[in-house]
C-alpha positions as CSV (number, residue, x, y, z in Angstrom):
1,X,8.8,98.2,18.5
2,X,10.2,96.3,21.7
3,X,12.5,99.6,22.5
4,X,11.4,99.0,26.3
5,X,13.0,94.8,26.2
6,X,16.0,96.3,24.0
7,X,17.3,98.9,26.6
8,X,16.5,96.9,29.4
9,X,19.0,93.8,27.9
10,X,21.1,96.7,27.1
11,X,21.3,97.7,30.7
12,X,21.9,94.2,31.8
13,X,24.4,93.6,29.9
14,X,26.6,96.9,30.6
15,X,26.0,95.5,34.4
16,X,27.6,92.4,33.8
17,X,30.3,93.6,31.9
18,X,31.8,95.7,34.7
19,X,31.9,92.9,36.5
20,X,34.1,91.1,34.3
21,X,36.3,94.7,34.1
22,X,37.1,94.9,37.2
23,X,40.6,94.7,38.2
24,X,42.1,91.5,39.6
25,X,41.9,91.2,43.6
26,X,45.3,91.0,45.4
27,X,44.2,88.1,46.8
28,X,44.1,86.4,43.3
29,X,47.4,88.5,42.8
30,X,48.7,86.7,45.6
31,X,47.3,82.8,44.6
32,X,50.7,82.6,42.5
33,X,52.5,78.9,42.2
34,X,54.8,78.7,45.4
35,X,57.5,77.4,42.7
36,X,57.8,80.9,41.1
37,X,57.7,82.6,44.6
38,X,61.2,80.4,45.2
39,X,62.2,80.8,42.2
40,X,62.0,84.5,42.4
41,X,63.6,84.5,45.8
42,X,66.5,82.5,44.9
43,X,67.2,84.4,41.7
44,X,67.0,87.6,43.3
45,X,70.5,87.9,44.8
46,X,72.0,86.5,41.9
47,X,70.9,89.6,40.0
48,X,72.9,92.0,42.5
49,X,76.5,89.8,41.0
50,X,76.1,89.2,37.4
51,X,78.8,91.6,36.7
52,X,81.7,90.0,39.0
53,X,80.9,86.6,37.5
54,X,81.3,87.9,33.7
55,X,84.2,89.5,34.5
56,X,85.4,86.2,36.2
57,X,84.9,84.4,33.3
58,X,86.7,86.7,30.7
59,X,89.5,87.2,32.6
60,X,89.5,82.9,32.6
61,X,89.2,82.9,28.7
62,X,91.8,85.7,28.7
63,X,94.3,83.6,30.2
64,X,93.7,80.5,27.9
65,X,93.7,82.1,24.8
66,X,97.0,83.8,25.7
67,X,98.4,80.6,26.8
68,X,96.9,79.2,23.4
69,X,98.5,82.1,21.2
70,X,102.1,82.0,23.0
71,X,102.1,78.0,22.5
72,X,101.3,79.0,18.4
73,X,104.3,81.8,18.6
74,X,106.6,79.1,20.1
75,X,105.9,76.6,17.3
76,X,106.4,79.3,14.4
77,X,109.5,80.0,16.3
78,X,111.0,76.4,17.3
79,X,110.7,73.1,16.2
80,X,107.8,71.3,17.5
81,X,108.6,69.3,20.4
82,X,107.0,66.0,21.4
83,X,105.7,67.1,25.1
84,X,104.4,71.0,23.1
85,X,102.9,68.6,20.4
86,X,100.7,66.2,23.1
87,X,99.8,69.7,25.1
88,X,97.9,70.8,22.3
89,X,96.5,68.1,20.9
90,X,94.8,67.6,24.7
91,X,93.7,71.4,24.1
92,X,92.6,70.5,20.7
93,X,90.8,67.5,21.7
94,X,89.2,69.5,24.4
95,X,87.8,72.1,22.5
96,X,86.4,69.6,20.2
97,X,84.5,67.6,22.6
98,X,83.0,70.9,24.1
99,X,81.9,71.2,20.4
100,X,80.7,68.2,19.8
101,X,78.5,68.4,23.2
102,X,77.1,71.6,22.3
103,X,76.0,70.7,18.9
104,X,74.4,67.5,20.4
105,X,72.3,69.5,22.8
106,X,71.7,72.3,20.6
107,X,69.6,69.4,18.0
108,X,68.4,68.1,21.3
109,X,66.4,71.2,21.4
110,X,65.6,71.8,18.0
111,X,64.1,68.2,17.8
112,X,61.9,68.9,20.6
113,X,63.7,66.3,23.0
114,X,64.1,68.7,25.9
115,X,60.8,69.2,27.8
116,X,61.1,70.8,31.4
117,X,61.2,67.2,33.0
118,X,64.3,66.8,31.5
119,X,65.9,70.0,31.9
120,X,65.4,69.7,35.7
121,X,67.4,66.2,35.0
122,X,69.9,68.4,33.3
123,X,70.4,70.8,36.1
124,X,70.5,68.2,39.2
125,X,73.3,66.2,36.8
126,X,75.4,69.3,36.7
127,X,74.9,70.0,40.1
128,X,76.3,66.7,41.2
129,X,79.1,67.1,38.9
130,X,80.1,70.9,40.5
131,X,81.9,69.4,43.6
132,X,84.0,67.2,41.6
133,X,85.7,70.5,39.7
134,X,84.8,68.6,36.6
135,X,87.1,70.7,34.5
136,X,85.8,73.0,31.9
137,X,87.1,73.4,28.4
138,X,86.7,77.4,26.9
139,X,83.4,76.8,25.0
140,X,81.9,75.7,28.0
141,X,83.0,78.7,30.2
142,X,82.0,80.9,27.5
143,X,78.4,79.5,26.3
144,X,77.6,78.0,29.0
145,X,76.3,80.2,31.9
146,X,74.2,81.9,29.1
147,X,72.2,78.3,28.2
148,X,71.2,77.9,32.2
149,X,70.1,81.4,32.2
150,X,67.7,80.8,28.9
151,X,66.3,77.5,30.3
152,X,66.2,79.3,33.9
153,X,64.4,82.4,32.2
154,X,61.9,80.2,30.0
155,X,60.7,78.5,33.0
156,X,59.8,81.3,35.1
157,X,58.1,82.4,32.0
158,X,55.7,79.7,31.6
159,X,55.2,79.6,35.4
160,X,54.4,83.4,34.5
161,X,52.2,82.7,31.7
162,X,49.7,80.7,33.5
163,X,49.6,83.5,36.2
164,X,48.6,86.3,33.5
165,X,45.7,84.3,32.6
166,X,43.5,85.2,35.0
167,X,43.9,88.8,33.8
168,X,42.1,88.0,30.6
169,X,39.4,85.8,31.5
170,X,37.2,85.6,34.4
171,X,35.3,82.6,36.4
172,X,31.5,84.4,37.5
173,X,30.9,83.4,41.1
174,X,27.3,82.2,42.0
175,X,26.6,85.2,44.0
176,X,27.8,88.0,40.9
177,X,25.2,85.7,38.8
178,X,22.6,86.4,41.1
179,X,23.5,90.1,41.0
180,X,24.1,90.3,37.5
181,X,20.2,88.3,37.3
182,X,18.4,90.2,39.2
183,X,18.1,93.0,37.4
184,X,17.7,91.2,34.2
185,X,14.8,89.2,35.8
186,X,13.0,92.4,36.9
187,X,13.4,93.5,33.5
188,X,12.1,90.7,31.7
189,X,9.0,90.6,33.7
190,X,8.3,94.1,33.2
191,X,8.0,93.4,30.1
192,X,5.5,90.8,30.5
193,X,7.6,88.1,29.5
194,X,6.2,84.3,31.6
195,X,8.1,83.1,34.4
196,X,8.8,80.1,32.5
197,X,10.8,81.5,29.8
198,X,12.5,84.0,32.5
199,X,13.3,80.3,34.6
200,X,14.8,78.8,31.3
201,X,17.1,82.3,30.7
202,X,18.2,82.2,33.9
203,X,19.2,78.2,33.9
204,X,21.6,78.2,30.4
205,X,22.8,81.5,31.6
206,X,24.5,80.3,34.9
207,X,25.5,77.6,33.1
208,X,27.5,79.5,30.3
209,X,28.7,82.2,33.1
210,X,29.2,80.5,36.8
211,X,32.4,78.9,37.3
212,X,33.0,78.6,33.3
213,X,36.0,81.1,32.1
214,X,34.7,83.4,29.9
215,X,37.2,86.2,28.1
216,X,36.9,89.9,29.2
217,X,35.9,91.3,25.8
218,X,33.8,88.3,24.8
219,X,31.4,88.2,27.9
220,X,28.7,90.7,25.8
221,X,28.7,88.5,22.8
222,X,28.2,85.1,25.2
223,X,25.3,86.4,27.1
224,X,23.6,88.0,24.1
225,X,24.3,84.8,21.8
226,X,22.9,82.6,24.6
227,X,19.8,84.8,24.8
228,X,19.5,84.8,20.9
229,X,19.3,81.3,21.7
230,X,16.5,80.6,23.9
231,X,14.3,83.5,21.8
232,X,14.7,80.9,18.7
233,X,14.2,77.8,20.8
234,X,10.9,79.0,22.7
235,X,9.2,81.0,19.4
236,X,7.3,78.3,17.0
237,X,6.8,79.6,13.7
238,X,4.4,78.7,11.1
239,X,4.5,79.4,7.8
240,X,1.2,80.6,5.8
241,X,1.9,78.1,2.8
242,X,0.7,75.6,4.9
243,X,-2.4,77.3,5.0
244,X,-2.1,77.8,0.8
245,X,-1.1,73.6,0.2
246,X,-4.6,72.6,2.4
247,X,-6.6,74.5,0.8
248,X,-5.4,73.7,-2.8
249,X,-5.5,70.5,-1.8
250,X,-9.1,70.9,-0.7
251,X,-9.8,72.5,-3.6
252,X,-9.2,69.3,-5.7
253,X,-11.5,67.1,-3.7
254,X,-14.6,70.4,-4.7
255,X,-14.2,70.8,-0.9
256,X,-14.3,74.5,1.1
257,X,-11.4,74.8,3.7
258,X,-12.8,76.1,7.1
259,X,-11.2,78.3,9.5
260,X,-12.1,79.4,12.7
261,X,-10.7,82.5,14.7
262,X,-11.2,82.1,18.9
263,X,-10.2,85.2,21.1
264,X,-11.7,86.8,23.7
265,X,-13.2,90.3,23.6
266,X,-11.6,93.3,22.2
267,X,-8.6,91.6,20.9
268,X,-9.2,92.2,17.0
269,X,-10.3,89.2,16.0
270,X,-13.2,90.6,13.3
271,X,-10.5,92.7,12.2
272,X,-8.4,90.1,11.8
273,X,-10.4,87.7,10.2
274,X,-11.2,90.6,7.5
275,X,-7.2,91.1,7.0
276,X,-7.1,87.2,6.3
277,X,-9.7,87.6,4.0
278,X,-7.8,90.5,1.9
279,X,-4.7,88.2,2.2
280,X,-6.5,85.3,0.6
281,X,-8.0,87.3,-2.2
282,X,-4.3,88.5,-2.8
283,X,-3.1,85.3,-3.3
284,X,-6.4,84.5,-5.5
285,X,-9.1,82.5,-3.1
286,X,-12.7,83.1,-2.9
287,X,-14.3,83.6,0.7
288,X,-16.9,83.8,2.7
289,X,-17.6,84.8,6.3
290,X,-20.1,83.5,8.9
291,X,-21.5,86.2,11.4
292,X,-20.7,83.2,14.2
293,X,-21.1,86.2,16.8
294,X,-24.5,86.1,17.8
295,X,-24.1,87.4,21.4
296,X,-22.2,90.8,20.7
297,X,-24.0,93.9,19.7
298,X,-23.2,95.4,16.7
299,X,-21.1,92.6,15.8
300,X,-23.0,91.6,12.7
301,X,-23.0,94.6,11.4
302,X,-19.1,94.9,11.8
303,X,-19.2,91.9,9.6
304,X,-20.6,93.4,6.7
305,X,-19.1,96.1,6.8
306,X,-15.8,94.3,6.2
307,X,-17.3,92.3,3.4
308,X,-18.9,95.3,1.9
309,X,-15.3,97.2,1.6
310,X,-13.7,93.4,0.5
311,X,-16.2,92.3,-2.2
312,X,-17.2,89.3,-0.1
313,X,-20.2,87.3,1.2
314,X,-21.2,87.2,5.1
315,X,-23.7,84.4,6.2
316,X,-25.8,85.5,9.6
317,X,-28.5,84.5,11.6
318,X,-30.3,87.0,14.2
319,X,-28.7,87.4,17.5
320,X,-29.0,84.8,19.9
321,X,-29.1,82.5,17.0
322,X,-27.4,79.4,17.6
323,X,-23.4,80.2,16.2
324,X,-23.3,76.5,15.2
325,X,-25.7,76.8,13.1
326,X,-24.6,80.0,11.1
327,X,-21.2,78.0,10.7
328,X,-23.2,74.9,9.4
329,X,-25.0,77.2,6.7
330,X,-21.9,79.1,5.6
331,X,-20.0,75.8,5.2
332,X,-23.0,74.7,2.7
333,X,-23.0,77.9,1.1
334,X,-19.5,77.6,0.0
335,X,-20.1,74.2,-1.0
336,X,-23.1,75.2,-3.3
337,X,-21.0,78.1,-4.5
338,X,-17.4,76.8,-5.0
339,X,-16.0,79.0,-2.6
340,X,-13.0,78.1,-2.0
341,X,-12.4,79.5,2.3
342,X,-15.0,79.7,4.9
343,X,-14.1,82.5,7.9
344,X,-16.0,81.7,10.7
345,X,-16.1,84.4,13.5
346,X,-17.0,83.6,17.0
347,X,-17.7,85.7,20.3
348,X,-15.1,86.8,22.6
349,X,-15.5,84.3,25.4
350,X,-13.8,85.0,28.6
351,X,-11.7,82.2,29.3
352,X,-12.6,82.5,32.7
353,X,-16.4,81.6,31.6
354,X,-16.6,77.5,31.5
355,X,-20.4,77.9,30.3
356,X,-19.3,80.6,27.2
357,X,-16.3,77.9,26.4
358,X,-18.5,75.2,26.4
359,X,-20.6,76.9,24.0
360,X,-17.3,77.6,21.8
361,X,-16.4,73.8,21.8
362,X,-19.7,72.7,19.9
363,X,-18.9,75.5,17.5
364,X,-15.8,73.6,16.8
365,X,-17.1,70.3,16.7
366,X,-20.3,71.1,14.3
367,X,-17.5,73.0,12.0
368,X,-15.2,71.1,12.0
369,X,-12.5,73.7,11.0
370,X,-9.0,72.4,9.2
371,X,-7.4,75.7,11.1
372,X,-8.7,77.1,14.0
373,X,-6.7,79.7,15.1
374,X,-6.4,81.9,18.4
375,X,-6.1,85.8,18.1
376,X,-4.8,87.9,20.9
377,X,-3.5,91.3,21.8
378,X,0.5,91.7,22.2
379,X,-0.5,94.6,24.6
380,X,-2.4,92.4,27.1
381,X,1.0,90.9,28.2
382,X,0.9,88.0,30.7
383,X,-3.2,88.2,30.2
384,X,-2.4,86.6,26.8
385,X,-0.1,83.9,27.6
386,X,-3.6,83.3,30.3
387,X,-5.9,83.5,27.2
388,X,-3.9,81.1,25.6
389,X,-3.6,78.4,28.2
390,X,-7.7,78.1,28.3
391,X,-8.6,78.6,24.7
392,X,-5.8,75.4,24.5
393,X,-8.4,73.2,26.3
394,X,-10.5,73.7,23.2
395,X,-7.2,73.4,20.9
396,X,-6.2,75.6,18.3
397,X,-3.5,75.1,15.5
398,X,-1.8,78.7,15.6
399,X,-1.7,82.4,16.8
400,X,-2.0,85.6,15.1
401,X,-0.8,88.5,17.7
402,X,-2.6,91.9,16.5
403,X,-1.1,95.2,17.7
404,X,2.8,94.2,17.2
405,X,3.6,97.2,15.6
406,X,2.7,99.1,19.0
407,X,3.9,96.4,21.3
408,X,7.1,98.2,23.4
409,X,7.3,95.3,25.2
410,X,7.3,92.2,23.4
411,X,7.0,89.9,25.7
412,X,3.4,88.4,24.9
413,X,5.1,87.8,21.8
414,X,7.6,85.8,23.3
415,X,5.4,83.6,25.8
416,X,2.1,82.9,24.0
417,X,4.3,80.3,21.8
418,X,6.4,78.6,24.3
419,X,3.8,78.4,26.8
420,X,0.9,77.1,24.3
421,X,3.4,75.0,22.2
422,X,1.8,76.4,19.4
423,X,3.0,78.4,16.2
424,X,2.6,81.9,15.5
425,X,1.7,82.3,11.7
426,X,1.1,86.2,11.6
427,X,1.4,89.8,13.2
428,X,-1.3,92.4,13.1
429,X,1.1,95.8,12.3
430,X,-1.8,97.8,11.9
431,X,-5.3,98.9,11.6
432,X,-5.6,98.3,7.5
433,X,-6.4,95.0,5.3
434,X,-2.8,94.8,4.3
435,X,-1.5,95.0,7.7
436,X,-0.8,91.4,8.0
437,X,2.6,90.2,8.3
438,X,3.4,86.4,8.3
439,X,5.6,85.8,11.6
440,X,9.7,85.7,11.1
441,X,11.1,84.9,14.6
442,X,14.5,85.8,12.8
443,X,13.1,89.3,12.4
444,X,11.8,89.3,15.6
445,X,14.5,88.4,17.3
446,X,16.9,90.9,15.4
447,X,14.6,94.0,16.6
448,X,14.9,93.1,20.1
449,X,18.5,92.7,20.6
């Protein structure tokens, strides 16, 4: 059931998805910020030195803590002198300012207070202090080259970041859409789906995909969801207690509920009628049918042989009888009787046939059904969403599809309702009384994709 639709969203989708695998262009390689380019040309030399300069710097902090550790051995050794005494106090007080500044800029950054704006601040500051040889105490010479470097290093990093990604999502261009829809639009109306609903795919999908960034590994699950989507937006659903309340309520007022089937020929609709008949008597209603097909031959005697097999009463006329009139004497029947469903069958106008229609229309207007309901064949495809569109200039509350369990397609399924604006109530899954199954778009939808 609807294998053919399945694989052929399958396919689709696999397309698609290739798409979005493919590895980046250089030329989106290329499109990087022109900040990290300089950046990465400026830093580049200073990777060939990083050795001299920490060697540098140790031999600096060499020579102060010696000088530090000879002015302690001279004080264990000597008295303290005044000028010995005010030398290293300044070294003291030096070191502790270093301190203190590092501490302050260290919470400065744990406090959040040191975005990139101010960073940048931080660096032209210190470059305007360079050519003064402001002088700089040990912590600073030690720590210090390594806290540029960080903020240097984090930058580059978040100018990297929004470079990589590209590499995980992907913006679809109008012309890959097209692509990509093409052969999903091919699909779709092989399998007899309406142009409509094939316009109103196409339309959400270009706007979920086309310039819209969509993850690598999530593009499967978008395009499916969306389809998912539109399936339960365009299927109408009707469920059969409706048709259960009306005629209880029917039932209070002594009154026989009246239901007429439309359809054109070859489309099941006597078999059809006799599965809603079985279904009633399952759910413990009396019926009876009127033989409303007076131009068909051998249609009568279908009739009865339904009602023979079900226990129920047919009501006919001879053919060429007036089908009005059979309706009007079934209707009283049931009234005399206190039946509680009258199933009036008709014959299978062509739609195409404005005189047979016509002839339909009085039908419905000397009946007066509370249901009248349009029966077509899943296999006829588009034909049925035609079928539909004329038998709607007559009206009709819902549709029962017969031949769903056979339908590979689906796609009559699919259109009839959103074309018609009208409900489907039931599936016919097969050629016995019990193979009636009220309509679950839910269930539907899950056996197609």
């Amino acid at each position: 059931m609807f294998d053919f639709l399945k694989k052929k969203i399958k396919e689709s989708v696999e397309g698609i998805k290739k798409v979005f695998n493919e590895p980046q262009k250089e030329e989106e390689i290329e499109e990087k910020p022109k900040e990290l380019k300089e950046e990465q040309k400026i830093e580049a030399p200073k990777e060939e030195q990083p050795q001299q300069k920490e060697e540098e710097q140790k031999e600096e902090t060499k020579k102060e803590v010696e000088e530090v550790e000879e002015i302690e051995k001279k004080l264990e050794e000597k008295p303290a002198e005044t000028k010995k005494e005010e030398k290293i106090k300044k070294i003291e007080e030096e070191v502790l300012e270093e301190v203190e500044e590092e501490l302050k800029e260290e919470e400065k950054e744990i406090e959040g207070e040191s975005p990139e704006e101010k960073q940048e601040e931080a660096e032209e500051k210190t470059e305007e202090e360079t050519p003064k040889e402001k002088k700089e105490g040990l912590f600073s010479k030690i720590f210090g080259k390594k806290k540029t470097e960080g903020k240097k290093e984090t930058k580059t990093k978040k100018s990297e970041k929004k470079h990589i990604l590209p590499l995980f999502e992907k913006k679809l261009s109008e012309e890959e859409f097209e692509k990509f829809f093409r052969n999903l639009e091919i699909s779709f109306l092989e399998a007899n789906i309406a142009y409509e609903v094939i316009t109103l795919i196409k339309e959400r999908l270009k706007k979920e995909l086309v310039d819209n960034p969509v993850k690598r590994g999530k593009v499967e699950d978008k395009i499916v969801d969306t389809i998912k989507e539109i399936f339960e937006e365009i299927l109408l659903e009707m469920n059969p207690n409706e048709l259960i309340k009306k005629i209880d309520e029917n039932k209070k007022n002594d009154k026989p509920t009246k239901i007429l089937f439309l359809g054109v020929n070859g489309v099941g609709k006597t078999t059809t009628l006799a599965k809603m008949c079985y279904w009633l008597q399952e759910k413990g209603y009396t019926s009876v049918i009127s033989a409303s097909d007076t131009f068909r031959a051998a249609s009568i005697e279908q009739l009865e042989i339904h009602a023979k097999n079900l226990g129920v009463k047919v009501i006919k006329h001879q053919y060429g009888a007036d089908p009005a009139a059979v309706a009007f004497d079934a209707i009283e029947y049931a009234k005399a009787h206190h039946i509680d469903v009258v199933l009036i069958d008709s014959a299978g106008r062509q739609h195409s046939n404005t005189n047979l229609m016509d002839e339909l229309a009085k039908i419905k207007r000397v009946a007066k059904p509370d249901f009248t309901i349009f029966v077509a064949d899943a296999l006829t495809g588009n034909d049925a969403v035609e079928q539909a569109k004329e038998f709607g200039k007559i009206g009709f509350d819902a549709i029962i599809l017969g031949k769903a369990d056979v339908d590979q397609k689906g796609g009559a399924i699919l259109s009839v309702s959103y074309i018609s604006r009208k409900p489907i109530i039931f599936l016919g899954v097969g050629q016995g009384y019990k193979d009636l199954e009220p309509f679950d778009k839910k269930k539907l939808i899950s056996r197609i994709i």
